[in-house]
N, C-alpha and C positions, 0 to 999 in steps of 0.2 A: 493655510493648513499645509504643513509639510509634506512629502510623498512617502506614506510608508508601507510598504505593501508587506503584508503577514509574510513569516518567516515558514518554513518547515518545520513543523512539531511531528516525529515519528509516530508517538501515540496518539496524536489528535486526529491525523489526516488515516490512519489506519483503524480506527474505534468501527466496530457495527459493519465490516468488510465480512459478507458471507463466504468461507469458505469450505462448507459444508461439504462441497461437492467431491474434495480432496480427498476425505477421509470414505466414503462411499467407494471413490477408485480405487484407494486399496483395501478398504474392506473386502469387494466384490475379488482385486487380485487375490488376498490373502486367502479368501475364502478357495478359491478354484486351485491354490495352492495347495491348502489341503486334501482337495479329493486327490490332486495326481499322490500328494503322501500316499495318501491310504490305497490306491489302485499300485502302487510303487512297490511298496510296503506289502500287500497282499501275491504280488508278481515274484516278490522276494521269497517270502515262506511258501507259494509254489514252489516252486524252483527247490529251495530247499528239501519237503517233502518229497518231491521227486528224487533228487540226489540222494534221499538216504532209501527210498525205496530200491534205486537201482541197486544200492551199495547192497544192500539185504535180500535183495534177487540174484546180485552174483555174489557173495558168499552162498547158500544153499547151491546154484550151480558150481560154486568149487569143492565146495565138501563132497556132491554127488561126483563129480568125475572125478575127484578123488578117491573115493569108494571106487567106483566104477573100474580106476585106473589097477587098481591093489590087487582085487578080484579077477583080475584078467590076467593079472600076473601071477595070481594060485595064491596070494596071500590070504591068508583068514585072519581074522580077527579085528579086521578094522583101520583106519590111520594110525599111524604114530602121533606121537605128544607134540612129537617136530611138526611134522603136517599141518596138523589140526592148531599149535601155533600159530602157523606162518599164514594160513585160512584166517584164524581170529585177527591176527594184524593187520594183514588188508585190510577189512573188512573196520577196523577201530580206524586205519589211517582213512578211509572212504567216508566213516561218518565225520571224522576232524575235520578234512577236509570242506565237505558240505556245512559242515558247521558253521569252520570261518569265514567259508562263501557268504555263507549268511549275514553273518554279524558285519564282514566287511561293509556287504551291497546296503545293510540297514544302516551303515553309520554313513556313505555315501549319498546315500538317500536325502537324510537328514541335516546335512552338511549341504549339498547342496540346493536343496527348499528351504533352509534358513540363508545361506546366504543370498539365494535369490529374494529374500523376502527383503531382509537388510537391503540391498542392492536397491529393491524396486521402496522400498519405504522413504530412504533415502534423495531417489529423484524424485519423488512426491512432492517431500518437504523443501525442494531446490523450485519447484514447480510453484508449489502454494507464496515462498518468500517470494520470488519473481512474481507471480500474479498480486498480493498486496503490496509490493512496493510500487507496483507500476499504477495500481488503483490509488494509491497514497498521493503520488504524484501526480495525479488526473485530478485529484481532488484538491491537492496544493494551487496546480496551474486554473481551476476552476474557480477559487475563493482568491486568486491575485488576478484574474480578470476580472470577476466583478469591483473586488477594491477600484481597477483601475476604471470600470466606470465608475463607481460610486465616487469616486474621485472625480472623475472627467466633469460628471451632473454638477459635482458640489463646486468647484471653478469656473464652470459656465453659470450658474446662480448668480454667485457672488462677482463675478465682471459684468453680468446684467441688471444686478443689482447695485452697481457702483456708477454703471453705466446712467441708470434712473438717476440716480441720484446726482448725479455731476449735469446731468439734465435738467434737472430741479433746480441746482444753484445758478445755475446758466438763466431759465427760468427766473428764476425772483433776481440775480443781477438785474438782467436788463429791466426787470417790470417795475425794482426800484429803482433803480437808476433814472430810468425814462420818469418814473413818478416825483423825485424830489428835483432831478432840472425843471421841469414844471412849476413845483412848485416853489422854487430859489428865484424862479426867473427877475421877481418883482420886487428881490429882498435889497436893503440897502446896509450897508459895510457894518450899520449896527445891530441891526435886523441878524444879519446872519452870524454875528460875533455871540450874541446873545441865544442864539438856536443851535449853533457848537457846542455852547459851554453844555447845554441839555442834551443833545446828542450823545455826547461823553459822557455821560453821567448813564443813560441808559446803555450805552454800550456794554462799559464796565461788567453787567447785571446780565445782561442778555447771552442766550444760546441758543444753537444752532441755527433755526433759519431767520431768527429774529437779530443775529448778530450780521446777515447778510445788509438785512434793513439798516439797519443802522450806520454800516462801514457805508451803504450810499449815498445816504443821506449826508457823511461827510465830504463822501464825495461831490454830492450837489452842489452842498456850499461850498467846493473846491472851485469846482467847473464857475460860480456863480461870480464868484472870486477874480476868475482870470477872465470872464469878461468884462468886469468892472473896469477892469486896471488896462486891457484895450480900448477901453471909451472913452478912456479921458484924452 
C-alpha cells in the first residue's frame, strides 16, 4: 500500500469550527459603542442648549445696557434700528455659531464610533480567520497522524503476516522434504522414474501449499537419485 497521507481540503478541515464566540465580542463591543453614541450625542445637544442659552442671556443683557446706555445719556425713545441690529446680529451670529458646534461635534461623534466600529469589526474578522485556520491545520495534522498510524498498523500486519507465512513454507519444506527422502530411500531408478512422471502430473494441477508437496517430492527423487549414482 502506498503512503498517502490526505491532502489539505480548506472546507473540509474548517466544516463545524465554532466560532460563535467572535461575533459575541463584537456584539458586546458594538453594543457599548452605542451607549458612549448616545451619552456622546446627548453631551453634544447639552452643550448645544447651553450655547444658545448663553447667546439669548447676553442679547437681553445688550439690549438692557443698551437701553440703560441711551437713557443716561438724556436720550428717549429707545435704540436706534442701528443698535438694535447689530444686538440682533450677535446674537443670530451666537446661535450659528452654536449650531455648527453642534452639527460639527454630532458628525464627529459619528465618524468617529463608526470608524472605531469598522476598525474593531475588522480585527475580529483577522482574529476569527487566524483562529480557523490554525484549527483547520490542527485538524489537518491530526487526520495525517492518524493515517500515519493507520499506516504504520497496516505494514506491521502485512510483514507479520508474510512473516507467518514464509514460516509456514519453511514449515512444510522441510516437513516434505524430510517426508519423501524417507520415503524415496528404498526406490529403485524405475521406481522412481515412474513416481516422477506422477508427481508432474499433479504438480501441474496443484496450488499453493500443495505445490510445496509436490516440488519435494521431486526433490526426493532427486536427492534419491544422487545417491544411487554414488553407490555404484
Amino acid at each position: 500500500m502506498a503512503y498517502k497521507p490526505p491532502e489539505y481540503n480548506d472546507k473540509k478541515y474548517r466544516a463545524g469550527i465554532d466560532t460563535s464566540s467572535f461575533d459575541k465580542q463584537y456584539q458586546a463591543y458594538a453594543q457599548q459603542a452605542e451607549q458612549n453614541r448616545a451619552t456622546q450625542l446627548g453631551e453634544a445637544q447639552k452643550n448645544q442648549q447651553n450655547a444658545l442659552r448663553q447667546a439669548y442671556i447676553s442679547r437681553m443683557q445688550n439690549e438692557r445696557t443698551l437701553n440703560q446706555n441711551l437713557a443716561a445719556a438724556g436720550i428717549r425713545g429707545g435704540a436706534t434700528e442701528t443698535s438694535n441690529l447689530k444686538v440682533a446680529n450677535q446674537y443670530g451670529q451666537a446661535v450659528g455659531a452654536a449650531n455648527t458646534d453642534y452639527s460639527n461635534n454630532v458628525n464627529s461623534i459619528n465618524q468617529n464610533i463608526d470608524q472605531n466600529l469598522q476598525n474593531y469589526k475588522m480585527e475580529v474578522e483577522q482574529a476569527r480567520e487566524t483562529y480557523l485556520q490554525n484549527q483547520a491545520n490542527a485538524r489537518w495534522n491530526a487526520a495525517r497522524e492518524d493515517y500515519k498510524d493507520a499506516y504504520t498498523a497496516s505494514r506491521e500486519a502485512e510483514e507479520q503476516k508474510y512473516q507467518r507465512s514464509q514460516a509456514e513454507i519453511q514449515r512444510q519444506t522441510e516437513y516434505w522434504s524430510n517426508y519423501y527422502i524417507n520415503k524415496y530411500s528404498g526406490y529403485s531408478k524405475k521406481d522412481l522414474k515412474k513416481e516422477e512422471k506422477n508427481i508432474k502430473a499433479k504438480l501441474k494441477k496443484a496450488k499453493g501449499n500443495a505445490k510445496i508437496r509436490w516440488q519435494q517430492a521431486l526433490a526426493g527423487i532427486g536427492a534419491r537419485r544422487g545417491v544411487i549414482a554414488t553407490s555404484k
